[in-house]
N, C-alpha and C positions, 0 to 999 in steps of 0.2 A: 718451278720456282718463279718465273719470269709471270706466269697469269697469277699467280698467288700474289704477286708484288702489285701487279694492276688490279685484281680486285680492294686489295687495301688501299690504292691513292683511288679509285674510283669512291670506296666507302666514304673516305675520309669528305672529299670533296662534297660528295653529299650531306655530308653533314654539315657542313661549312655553309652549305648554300641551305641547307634550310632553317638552320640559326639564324643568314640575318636576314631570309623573307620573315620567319619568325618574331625578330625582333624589329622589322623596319615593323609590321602588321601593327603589333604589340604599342609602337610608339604612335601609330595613326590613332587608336583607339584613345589614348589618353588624352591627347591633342582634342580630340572630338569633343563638342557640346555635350553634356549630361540632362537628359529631358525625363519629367516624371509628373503622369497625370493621371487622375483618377475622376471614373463619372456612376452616376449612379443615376438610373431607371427605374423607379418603384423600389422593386425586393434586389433587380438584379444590379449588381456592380458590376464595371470593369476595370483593370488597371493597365496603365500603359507605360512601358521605360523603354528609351530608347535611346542613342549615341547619334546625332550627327555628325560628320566627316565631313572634313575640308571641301569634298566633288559636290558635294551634297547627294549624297546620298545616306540613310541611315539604315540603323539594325537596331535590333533590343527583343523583348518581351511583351507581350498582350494575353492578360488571361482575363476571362467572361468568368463570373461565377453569378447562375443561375438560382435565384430566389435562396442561396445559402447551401442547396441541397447537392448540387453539381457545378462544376466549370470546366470549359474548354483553356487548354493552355498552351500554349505555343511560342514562336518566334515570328517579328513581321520584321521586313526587309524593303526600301525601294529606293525613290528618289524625291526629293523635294525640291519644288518651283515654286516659287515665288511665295505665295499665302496656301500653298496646295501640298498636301504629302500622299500622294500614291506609291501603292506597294503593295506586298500580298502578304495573308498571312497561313504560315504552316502548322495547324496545332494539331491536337491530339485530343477527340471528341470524349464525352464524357463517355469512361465504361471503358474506355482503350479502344481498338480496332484500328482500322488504317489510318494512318494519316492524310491529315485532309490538307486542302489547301482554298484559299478564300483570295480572292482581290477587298481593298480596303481602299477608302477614300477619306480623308480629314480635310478642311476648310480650317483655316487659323482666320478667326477674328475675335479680336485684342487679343485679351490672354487664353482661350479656348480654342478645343480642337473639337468641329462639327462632323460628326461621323456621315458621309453618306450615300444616299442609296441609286443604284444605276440599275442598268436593264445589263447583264451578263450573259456571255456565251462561251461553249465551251470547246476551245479546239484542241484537240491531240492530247485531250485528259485535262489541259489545262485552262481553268477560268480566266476570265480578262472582263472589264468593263469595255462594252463597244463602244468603237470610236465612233465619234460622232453624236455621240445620243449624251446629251445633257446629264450630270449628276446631280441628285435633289440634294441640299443640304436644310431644306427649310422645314422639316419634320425629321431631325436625325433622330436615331435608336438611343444614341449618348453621344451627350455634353463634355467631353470632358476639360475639368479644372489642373492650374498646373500646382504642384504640392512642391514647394523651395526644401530641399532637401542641405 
């Protein structure tokens, strides 16, 4: 009777506590900036949404769609300094298979986000832009515009 009693205040408890990391979580996200861009390269688009947070750090969505015919689509994640947003992104290549994982560089100047491109390497499965080695923003893949939603 007595462990039957303690796994009920044990349950209960837990559930208490992850209601309100649930809900503290829940109320960061709203609080957060609502960001939405889109760039387009010839045939291929991409679209970008994302949430900044009070730390600065953000989260959202980034999907590539390739000449119309294919897109990768995923999740990017990091942190934002200054005029700089790094972070990586996690998608899921066209045709399915493993999930991949990318580092991602944007440049803000004015209202545009400069996608771009560094010398990477890869330690422990995971990609990273090396430090130290300059990232080119001055021939990005995409431009992207920001769309007032």
């Amino acid at each position: 009777m007595n462990s039957r009693l303690n796994r009920k205040i044990i349950s209960v408890l837990a559930g208490v506590v992850f209601c309100v990391l649930f809900l503290s979580c829940d109320n960061n996200i709203k609080n957060g900036k609502h960001y939405f861009y889109k760039a387009v390269n010839n045939r291929d688009t991409a679209l970008l949404y994302f949430i900044k947070l009070d730390d600065n750090r953000f989260f959202g969505d980034y999907v590539i769609k390739y000449g119309g015919a294919y897109k990768d689509s995923g999740e990017v994640r990091g942190i934002i300094s200054g005029d700089t947003i790094k972070g990586t992104y996690y998608y899921h290549p066209y045709g399915g298979g493993v999930l991949k994982r990318y580092p991602i560089a944007l440049l803000k100047q004015k209202n545009k986000l400069l996608l771009g491109r560094g010398v990477i390497s890869v330690y422990m499965g995971i990609p990273n832009f090396i430090k130290g080695e300059p990232i080119d923003y001055s021939e990005p893949e995409f431009i992207f515009e920001e769309i007032k939603k």
